[in-house]
TIMI-959555 format. One record per atom (N, C-alpha, C): residue number from 1; residue in three letters; x, y, z negated. Coordinates in steps of 0.05 Angstrom, whole numbers, padded with zeros to 5 digits, m for minus. Each point is the difference from the previous one (the first is absolute). Example, Ala and Ser with C-alpha at 12.3 -4.5 7.8 and 13.67 -1.06 7.14 Angstrom:
TIMI-959555
<site><num>1</num><residuo>Ala</residuo><px>00264</px><py>m00114</py><pz>m00156</pz></site>
<site><num>1</num><residuo>Ala</residuo><px>m00018</px><py>00024</py><pz>00000</pz></site>
<site><num>1</num><residuo>Ala</residuo><px>00018</px><py>00024</py><pz>00000</pz></site>
<site><num>2</num><residuo>Ser</residuo><px>m00007</px><py>00021</py><pz>00014</pz></site>
<site><num>2</num><residuo>Ser</residuo><px>00016</px><py>00024</py><pz>m00001</pz></site>
<site><num>2</num><residuo>Ser</residuo><px>m00015</px><py>00022</py><pz>m00014</pz></site>
END
This chain:
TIMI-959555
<site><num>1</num><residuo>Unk</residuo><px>01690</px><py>00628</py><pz>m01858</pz></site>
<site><num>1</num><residuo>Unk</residuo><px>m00023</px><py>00017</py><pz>m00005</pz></site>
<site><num>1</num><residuo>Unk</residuo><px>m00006</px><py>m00004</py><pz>m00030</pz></site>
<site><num>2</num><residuo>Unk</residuo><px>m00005</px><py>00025</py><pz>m00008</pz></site>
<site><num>2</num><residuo>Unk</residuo><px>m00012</px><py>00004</py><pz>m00041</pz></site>
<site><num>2</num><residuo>Unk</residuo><px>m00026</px><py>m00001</py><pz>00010</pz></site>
<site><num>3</num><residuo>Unk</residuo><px>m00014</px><py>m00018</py><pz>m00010</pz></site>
<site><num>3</num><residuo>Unk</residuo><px>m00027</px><py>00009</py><pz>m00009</pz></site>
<site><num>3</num><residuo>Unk</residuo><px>m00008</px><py>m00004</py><pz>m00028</pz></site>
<site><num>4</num><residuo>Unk</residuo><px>m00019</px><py>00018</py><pz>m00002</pz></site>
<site><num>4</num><residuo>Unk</residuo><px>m00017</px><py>00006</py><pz>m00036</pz></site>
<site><num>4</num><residuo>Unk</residuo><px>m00026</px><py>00010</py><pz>00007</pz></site>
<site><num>5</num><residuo>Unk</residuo><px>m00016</px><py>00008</py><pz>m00020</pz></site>
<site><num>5</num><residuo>Unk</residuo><px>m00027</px><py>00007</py><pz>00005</pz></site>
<site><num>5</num><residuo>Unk</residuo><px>m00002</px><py>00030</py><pz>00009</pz></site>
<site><num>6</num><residuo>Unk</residuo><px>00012</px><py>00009</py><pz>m00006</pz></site>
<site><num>6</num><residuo>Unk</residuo><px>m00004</px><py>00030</py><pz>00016</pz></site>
<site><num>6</num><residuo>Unk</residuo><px>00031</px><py>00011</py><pz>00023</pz></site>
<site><num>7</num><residuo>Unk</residuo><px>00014</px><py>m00022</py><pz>00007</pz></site>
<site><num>7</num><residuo>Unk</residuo><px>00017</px><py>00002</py><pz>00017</pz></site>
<site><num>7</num><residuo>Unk</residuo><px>00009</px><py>m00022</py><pz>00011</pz></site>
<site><num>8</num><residuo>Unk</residuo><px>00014</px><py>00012</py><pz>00023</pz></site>
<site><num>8</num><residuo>Unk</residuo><px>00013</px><py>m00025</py><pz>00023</pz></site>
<site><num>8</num><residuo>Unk</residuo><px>00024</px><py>00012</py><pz>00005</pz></site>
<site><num>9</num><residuo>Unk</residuo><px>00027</px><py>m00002</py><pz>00002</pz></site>
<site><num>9</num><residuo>Unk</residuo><px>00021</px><py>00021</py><pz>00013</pz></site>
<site><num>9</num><residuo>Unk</residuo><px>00012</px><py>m00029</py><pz>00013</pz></site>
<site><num>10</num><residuo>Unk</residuo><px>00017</px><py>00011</py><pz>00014</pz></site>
<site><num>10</num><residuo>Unk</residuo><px>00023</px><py>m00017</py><pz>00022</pz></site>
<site><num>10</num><residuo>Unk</residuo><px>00017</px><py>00002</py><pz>m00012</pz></site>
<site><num>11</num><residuo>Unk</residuo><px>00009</px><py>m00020</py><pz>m00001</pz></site>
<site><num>11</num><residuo>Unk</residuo><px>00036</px><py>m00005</py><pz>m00009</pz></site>
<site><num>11</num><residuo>Unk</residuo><px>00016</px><py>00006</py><pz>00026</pz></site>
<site><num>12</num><residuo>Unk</residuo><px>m00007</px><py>m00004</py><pz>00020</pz></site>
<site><num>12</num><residuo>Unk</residuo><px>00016</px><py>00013</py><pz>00027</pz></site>
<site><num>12</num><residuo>Unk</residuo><px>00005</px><py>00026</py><pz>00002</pz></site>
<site><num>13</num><residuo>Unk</residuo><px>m00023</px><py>00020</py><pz>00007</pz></site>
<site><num>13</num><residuo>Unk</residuo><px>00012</px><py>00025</py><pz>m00001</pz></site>
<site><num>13</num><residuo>Unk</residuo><px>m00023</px><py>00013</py><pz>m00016</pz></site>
<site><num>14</num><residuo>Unk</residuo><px>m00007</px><py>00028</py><pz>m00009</pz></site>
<site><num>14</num><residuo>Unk</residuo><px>m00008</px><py>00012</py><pz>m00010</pz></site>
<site><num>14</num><residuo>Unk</residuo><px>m00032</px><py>00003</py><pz>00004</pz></site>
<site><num>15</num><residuo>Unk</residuo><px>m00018</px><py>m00010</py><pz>00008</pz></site>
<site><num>15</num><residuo>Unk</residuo><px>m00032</px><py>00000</py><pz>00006</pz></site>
<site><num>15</num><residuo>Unk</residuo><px>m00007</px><py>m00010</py><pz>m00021</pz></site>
<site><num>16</num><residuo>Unk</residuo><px>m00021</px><py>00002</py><pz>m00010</pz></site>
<site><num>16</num><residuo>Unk</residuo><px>m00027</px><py>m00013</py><pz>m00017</pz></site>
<site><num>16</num><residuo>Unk</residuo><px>m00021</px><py>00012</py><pz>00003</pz></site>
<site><num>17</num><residuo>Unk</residuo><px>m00015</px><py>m00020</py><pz>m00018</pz></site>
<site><num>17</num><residuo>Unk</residuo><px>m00025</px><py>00008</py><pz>m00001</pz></site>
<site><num>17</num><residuo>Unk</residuo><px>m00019</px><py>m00004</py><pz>m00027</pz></site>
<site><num>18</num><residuo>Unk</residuo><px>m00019</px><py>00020</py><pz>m00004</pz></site>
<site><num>18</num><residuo>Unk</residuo><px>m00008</px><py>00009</py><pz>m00034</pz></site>
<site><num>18</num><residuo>Unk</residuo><px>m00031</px><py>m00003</py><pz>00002</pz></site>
<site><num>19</num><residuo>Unk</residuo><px>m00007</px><py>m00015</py><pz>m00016</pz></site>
<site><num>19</num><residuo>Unk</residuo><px>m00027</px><py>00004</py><pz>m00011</pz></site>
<site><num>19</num><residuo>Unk</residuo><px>m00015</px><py>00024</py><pz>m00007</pz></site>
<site><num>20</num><residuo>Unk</residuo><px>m00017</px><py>00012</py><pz>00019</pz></site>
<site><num>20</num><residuo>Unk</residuo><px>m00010</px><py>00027</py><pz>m00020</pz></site>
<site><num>20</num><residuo>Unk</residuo><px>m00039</px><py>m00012</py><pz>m00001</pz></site>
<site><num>21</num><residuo>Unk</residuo><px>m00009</px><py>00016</py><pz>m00021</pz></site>
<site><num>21</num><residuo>Unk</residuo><px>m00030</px><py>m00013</py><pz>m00003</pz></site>
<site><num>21</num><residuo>Unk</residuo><px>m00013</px><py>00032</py><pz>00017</pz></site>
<site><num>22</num><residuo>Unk</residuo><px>m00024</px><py>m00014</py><pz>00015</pz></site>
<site><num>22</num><residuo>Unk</residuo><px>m00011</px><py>00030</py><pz>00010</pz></site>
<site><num>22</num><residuo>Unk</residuo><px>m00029</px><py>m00019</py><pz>00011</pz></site>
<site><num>23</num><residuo>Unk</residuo><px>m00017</px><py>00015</py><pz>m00018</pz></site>
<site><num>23</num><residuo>Unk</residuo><px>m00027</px><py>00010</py><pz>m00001</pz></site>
<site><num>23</num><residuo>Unk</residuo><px>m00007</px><py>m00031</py><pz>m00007</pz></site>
<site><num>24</num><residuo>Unk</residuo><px>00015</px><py>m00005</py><pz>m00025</pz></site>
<site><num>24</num><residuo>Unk</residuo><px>m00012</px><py>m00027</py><pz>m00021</pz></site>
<site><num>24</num><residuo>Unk</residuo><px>00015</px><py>m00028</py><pz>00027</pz></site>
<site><num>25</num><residuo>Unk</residuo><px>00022</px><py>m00001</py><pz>00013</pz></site>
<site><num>25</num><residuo>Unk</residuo><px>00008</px><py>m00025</py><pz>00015</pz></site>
<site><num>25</num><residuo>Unk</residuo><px>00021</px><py>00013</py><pz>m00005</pz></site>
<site><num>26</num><residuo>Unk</residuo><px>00020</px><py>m00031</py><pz>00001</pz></site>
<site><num>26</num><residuo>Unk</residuo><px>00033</px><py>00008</py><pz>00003</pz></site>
<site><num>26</num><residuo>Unk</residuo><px>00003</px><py>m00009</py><pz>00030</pz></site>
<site><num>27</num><residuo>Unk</residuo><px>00019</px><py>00020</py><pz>00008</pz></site>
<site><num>27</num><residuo>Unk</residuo><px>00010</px><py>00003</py><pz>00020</pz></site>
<site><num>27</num><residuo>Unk</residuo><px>00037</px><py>m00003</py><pz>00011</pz></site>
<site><num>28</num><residuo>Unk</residuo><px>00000</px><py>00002</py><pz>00011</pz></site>
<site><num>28</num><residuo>Unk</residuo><px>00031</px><py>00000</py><pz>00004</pz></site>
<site><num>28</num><residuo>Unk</residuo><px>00016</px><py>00020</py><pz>00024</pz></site>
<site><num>29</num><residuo>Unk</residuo><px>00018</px><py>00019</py><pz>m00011</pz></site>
<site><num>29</num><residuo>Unk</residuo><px>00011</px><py>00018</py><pz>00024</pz></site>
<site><num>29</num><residuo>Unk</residuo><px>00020</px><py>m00011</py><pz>00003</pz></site>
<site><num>30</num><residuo>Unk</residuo><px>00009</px><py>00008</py><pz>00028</pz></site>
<site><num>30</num><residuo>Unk</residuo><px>00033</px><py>m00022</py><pz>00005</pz></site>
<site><num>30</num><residuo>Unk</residuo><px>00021</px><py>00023</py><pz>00006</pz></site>
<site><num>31</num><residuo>Unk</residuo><px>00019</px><py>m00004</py><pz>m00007</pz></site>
<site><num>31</num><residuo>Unk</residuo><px>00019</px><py>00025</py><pz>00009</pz></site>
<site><num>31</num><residuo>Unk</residuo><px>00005</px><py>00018</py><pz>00035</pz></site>
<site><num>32</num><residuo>Unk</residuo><px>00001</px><py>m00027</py><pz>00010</pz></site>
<site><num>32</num><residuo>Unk</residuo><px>00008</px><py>00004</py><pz>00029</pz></site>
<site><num>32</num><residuo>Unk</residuo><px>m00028</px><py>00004</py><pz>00017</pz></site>
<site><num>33</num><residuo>Unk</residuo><px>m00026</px><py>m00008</py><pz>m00010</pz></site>
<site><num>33</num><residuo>Unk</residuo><px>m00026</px><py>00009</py><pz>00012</pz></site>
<site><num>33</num><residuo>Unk</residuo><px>m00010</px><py>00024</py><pz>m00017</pz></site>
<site><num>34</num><residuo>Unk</residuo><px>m00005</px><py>00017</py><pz>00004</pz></site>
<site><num>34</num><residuo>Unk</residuo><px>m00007</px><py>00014</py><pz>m00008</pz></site>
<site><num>34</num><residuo>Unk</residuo><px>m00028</px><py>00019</py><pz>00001</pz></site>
<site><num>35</num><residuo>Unk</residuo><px>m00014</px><py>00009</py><pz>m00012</pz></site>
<site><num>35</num><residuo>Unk</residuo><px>m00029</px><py>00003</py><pz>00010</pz></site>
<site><num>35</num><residuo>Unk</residuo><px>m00021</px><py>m00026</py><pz>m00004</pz></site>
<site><num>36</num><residuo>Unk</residuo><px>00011</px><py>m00022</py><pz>00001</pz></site>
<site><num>36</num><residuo>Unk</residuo><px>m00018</px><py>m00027</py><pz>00001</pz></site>
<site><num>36</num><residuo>Unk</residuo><px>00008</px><py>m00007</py><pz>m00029</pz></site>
<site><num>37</num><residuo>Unk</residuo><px>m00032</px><py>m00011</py><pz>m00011</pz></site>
<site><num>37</num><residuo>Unk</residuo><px>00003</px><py>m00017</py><pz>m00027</pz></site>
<site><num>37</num><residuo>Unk</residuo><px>m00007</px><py>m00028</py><pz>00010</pz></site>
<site><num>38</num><residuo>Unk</residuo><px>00016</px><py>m00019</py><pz>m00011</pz></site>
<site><num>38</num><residuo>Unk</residuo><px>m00007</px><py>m00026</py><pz>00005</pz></site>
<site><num>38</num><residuo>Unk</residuo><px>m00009</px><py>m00025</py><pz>m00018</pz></site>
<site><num>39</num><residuo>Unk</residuo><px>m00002</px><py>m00023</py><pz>00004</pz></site>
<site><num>39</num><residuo>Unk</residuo><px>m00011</px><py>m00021</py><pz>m00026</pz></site>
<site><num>39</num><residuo>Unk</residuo><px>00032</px><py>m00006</py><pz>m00011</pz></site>
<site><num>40</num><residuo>Unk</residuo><px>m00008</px><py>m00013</py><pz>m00015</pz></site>
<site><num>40</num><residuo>Unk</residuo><px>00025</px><py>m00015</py><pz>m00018</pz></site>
<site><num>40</num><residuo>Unk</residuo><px>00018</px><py>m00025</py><pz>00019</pz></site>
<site><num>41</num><residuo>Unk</residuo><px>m00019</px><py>m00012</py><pz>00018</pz></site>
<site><num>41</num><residuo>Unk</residuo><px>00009</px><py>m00016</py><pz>00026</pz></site>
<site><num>41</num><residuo>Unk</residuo><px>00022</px><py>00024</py><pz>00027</pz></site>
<site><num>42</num><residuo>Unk</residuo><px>m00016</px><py>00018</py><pz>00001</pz></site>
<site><num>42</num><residuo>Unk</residuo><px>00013</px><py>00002</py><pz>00022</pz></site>
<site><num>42</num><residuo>Unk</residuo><px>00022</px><py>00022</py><pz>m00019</pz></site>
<site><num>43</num><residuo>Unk</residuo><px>00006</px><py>00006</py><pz>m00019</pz></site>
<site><num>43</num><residuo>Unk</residuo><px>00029</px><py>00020</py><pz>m00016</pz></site>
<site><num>43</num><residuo>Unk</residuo><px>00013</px><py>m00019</py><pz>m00002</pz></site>
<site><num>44</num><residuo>Unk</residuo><px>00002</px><py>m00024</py><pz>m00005</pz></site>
<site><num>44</num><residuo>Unk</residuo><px>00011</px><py>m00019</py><pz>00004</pz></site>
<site><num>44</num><residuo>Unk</residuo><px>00009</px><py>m00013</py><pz>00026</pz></site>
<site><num>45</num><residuo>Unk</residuo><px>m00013</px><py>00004</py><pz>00024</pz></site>
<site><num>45</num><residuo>Unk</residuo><px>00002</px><py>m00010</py><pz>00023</pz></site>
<site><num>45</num><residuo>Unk</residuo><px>00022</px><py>00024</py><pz>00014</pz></site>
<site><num>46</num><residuo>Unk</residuo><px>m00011</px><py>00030</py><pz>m00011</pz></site>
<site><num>46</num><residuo>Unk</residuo><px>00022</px><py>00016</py><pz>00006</pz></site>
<site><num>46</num><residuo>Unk</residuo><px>00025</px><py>m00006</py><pz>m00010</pz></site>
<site><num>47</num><residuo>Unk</residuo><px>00008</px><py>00001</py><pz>m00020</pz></site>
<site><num>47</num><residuo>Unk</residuo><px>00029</px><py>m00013</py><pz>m00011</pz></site>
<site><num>47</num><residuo>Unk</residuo><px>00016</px><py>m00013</py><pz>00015</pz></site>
<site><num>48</num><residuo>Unk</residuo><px>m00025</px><py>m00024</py><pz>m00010</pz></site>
<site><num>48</num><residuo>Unk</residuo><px>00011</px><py>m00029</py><pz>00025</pz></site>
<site><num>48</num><residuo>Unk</residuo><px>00015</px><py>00011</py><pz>00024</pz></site>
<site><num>49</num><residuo>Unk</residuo><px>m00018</px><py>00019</py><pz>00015</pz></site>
<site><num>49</num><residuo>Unk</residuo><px>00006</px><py>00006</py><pz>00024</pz></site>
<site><num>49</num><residuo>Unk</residuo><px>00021</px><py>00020</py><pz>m00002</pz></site>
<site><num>50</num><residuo>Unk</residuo><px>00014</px><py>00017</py><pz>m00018</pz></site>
<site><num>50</num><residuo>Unk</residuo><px>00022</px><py>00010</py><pz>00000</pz></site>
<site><num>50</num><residuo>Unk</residuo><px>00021</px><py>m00014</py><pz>m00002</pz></site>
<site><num>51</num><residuo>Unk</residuo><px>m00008</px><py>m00019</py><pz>m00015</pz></site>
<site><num>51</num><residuo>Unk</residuo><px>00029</px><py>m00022</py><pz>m00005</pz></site>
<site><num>51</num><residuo>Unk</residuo><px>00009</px><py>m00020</py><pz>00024</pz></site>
<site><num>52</num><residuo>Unk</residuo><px>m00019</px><py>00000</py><pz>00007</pz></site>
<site><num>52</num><residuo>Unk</residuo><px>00001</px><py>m00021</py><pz>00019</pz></site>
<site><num>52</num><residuo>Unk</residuo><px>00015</px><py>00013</py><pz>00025</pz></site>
<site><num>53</num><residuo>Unk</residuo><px>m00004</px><py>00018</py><pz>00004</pz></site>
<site><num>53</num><residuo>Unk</residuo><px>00002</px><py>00027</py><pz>00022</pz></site>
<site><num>53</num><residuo>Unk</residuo><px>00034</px><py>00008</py><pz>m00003</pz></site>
<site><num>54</num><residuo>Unk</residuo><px>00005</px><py>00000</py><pz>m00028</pz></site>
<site><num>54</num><residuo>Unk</residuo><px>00029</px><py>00004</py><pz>m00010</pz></site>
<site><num>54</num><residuo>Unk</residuo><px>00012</px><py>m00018</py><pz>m00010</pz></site>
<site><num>55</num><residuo>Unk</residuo><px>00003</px><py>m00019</py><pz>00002</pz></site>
<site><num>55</num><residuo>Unk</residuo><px>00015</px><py>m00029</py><pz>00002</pz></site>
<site><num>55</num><residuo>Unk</residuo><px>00012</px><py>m00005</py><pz>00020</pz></site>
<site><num>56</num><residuo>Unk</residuo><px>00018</px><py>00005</py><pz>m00007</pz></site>
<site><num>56</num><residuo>Unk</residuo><px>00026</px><py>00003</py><pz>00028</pz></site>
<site><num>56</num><residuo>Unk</residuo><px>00007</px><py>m00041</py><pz>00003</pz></site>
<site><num>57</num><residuo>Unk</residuo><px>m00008</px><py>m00008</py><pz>m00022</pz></site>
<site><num>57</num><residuo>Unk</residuo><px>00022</px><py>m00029</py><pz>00003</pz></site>
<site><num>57</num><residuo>Unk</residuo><px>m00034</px><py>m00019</py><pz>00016</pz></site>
<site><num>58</num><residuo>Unk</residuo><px>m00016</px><py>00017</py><pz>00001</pz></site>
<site><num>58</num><residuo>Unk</residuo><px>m00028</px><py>m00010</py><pz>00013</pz></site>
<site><num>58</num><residuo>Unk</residuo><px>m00006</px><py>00003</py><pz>00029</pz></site>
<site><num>59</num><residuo>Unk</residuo><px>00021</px><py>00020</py><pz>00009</pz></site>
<site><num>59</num><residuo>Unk</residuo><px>m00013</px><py>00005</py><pz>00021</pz></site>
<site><num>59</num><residuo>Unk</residuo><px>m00007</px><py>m00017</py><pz>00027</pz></site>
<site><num>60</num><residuo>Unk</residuo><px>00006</px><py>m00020</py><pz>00003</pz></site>
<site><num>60</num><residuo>Unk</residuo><px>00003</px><py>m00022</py><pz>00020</pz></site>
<site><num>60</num><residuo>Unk</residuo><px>m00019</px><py>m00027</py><pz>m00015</pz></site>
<site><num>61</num><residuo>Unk</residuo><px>m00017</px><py>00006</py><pz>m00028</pz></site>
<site><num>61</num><residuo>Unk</residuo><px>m00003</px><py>m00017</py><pz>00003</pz></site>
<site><num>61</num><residuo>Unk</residuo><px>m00039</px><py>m00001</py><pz>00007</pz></site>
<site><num>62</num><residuo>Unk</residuo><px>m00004</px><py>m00024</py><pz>00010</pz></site>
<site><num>62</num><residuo>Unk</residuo><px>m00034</px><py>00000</py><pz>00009</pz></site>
<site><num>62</num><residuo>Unk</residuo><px>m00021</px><py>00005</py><pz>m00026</pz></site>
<site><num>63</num><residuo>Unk</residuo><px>00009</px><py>m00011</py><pz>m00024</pz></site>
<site><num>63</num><residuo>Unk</residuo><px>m00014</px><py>00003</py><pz>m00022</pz></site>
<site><num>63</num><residuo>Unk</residuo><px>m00006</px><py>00027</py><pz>m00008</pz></site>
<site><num>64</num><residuo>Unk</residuo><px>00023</px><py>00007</py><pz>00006</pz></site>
<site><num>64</num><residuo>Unk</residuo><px>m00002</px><py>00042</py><pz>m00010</pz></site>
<site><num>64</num><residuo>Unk</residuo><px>m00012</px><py>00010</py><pz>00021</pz></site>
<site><num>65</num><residuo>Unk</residuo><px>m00006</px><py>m00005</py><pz>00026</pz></site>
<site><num>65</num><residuo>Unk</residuo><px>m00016</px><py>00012</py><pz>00021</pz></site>
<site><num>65</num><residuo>Unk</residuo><px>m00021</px><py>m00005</py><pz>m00001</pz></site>
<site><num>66</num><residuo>Unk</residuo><px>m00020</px><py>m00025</py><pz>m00014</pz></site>
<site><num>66</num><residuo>Unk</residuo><px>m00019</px><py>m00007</py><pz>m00005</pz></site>
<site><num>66</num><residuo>Unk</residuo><px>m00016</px><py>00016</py><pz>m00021</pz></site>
<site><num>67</num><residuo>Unk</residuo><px>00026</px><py>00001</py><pz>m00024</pz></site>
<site><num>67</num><residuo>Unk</residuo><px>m00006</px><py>00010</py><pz>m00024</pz></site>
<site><num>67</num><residuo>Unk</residuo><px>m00002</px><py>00026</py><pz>m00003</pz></site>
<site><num>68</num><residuo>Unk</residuo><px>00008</px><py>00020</py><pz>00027</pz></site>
<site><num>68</num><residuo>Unk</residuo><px>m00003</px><py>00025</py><pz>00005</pz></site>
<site><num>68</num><residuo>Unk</residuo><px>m00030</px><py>00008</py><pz>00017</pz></site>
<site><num>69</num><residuo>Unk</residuo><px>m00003</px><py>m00020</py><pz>00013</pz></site>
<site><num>69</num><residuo>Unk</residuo><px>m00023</px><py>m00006</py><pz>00013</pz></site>
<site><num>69</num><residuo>Unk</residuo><px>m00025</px><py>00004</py><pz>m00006</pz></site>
<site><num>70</num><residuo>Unk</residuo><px>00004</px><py>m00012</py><pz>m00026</pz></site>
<site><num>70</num><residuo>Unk</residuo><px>m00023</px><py>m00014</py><pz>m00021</pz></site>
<site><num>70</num><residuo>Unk</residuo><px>m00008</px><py>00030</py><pz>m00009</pz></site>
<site><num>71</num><residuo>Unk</residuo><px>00024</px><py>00005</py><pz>m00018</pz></site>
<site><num>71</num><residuo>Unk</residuo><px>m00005</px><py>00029</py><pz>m00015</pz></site>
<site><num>71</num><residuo>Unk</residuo><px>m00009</px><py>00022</py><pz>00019</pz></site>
<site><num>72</num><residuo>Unk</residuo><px>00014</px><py>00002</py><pz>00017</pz></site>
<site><num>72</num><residuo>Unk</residuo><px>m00020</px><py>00026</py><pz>00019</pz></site>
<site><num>72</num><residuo>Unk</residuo><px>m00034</px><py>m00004</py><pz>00004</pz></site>
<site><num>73</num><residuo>Unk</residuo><px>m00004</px><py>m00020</py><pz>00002</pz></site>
<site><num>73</num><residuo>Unk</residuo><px>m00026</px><py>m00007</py><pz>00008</pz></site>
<site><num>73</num><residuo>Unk</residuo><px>m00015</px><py>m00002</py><pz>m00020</pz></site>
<site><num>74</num><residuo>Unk</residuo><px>00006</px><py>00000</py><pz>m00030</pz></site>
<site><num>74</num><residuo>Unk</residuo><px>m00011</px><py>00007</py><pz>m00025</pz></site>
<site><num>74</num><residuo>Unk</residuo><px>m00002</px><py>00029</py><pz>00003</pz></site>
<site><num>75</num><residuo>Unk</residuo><px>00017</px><py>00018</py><pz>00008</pz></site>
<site><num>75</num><residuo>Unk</residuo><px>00002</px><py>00029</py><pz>00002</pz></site>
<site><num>75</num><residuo>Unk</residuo><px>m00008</px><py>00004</py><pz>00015</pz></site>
<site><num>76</num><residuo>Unk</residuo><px>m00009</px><py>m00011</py><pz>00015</pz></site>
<site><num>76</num><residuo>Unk</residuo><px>m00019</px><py>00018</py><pz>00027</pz></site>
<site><num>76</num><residuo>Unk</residuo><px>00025</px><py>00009</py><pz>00020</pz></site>
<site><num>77</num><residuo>Unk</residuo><px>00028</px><py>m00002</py><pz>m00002</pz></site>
<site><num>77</num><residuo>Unk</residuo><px>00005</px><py>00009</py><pz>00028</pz></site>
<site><num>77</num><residuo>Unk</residuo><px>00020</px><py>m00026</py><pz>00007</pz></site>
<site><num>78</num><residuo>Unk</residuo><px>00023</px><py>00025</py><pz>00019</pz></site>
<site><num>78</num><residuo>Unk</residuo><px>00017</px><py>m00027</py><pz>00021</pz></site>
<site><num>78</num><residuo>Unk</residuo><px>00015</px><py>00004</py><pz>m00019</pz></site>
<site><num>79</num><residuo>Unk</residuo><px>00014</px><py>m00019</py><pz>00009</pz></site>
<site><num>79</num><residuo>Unk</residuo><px>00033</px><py>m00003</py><pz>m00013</pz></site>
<site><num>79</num><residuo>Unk</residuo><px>00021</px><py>00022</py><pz>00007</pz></site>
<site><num>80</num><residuo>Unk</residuo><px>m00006</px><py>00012</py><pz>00033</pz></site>
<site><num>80</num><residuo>Unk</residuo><px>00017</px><py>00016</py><pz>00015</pz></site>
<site><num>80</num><residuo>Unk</residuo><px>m00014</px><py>00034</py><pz>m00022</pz></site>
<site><num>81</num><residuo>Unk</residuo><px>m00011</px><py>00000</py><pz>m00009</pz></site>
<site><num>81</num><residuo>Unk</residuo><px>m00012</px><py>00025</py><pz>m00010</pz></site>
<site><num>81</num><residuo>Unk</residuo><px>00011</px><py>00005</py><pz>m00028</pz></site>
<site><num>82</num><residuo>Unk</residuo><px>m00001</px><py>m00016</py><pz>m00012</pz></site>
<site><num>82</num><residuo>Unk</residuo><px>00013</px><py>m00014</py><pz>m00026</pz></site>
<site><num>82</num><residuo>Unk</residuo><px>00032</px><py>00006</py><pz>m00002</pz></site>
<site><num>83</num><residuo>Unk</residuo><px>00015</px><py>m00012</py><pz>00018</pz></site>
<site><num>83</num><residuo>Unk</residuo><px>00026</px><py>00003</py><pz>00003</pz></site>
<site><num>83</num><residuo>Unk</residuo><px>00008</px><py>00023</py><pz>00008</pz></site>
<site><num>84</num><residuo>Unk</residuo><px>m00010</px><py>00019</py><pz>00013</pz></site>
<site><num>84</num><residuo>Unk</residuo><px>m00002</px><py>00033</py><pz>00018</pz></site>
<site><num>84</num><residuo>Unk</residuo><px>m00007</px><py>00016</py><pz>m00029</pz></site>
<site><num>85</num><residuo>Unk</residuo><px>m00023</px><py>m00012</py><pz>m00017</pz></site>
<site><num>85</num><residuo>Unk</residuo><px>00002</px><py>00015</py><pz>m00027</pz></site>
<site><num>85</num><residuo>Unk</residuo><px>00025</px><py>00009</py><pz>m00006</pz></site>
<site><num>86</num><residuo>Unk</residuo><px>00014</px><py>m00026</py><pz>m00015</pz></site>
<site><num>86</num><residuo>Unk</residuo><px>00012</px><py>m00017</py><pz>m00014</pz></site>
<site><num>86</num><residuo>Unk</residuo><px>00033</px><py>00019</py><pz>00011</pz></site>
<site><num>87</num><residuo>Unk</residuo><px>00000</px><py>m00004</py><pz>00021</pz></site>
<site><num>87</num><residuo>Unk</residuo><px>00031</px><py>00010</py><pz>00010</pz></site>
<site><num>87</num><residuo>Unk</residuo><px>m00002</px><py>00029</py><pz>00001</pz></site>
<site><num>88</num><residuo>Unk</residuo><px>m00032</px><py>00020</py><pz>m00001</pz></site>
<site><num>88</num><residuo>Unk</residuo><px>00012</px><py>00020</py><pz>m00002</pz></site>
<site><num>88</num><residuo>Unk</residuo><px>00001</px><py>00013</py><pz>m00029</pz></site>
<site><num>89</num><residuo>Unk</residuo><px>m00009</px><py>m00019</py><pz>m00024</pz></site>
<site><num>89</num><residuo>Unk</residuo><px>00006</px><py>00010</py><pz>m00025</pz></site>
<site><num>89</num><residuo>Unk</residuo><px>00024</px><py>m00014</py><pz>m00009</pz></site>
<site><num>90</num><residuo>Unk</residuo><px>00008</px><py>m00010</py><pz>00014</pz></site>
<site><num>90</num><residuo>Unk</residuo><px>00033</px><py>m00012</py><pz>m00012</pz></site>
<site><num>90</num><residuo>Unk</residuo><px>00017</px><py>m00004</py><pz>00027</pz></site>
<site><num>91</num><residuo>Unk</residuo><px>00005</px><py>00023</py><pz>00014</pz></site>
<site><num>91</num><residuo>Unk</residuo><px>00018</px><py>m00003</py><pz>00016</pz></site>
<site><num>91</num><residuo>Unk</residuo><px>00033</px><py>m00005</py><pz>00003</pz></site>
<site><num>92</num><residuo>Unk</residuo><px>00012</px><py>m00013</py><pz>00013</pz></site>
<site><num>92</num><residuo>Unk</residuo><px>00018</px><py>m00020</py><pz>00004</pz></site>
<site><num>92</num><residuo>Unk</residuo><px>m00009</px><py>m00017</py><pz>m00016</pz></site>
<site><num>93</num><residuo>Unk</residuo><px>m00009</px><py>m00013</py><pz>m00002</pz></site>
<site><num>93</num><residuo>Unk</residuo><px>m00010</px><py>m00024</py><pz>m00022</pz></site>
<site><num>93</num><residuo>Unk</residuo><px>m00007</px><py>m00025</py><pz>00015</pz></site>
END
């Protein structure tokens, strides 16, 4: 994961997320949510949660299930909703 002050991108596959300012607060849009602006915690917690989601050499392990866990629940949803995103903007993936 890149992060800077007005961006976050994945080194896994193609998502990020950008700082835009609206109505005097910075905000954050994420690629793969769309319609929703979020804090600087949870554009970050999305990432997380793409990478984590696409880490093939992770998938078995309890840390990354936790760590996927975590991040949904910063975002307000499940993990199963997340991944159903996820697979239909990057299918076979």
């Amino acid at each position: 994961m890149y992060v800077c002050d007005w961006s976050i991108t994945s080194g896994v596959i193609g998502e990020f997320a950008e700082r835009i300012h609206r109505e005097g607060e910075a905000q954050w849009r994420v690629s793969w949510l769309p319609g929703r602006l979020f804090t600087r915690e949870q554009a970050l917690a999305a990432i997380e949660l793409v990478e984590l989601l696409y880490d093939t050499t992770r998938a078995d392990d309890d840390d990354a299930r936790i760590g996927i866990a975590v991040a949904a629940t910063v975002l307000g949803i499940r993990p199963i909703d997340a991944a159903a995103t996820l697979s239909e903007r990057h299918p076979g993936r």
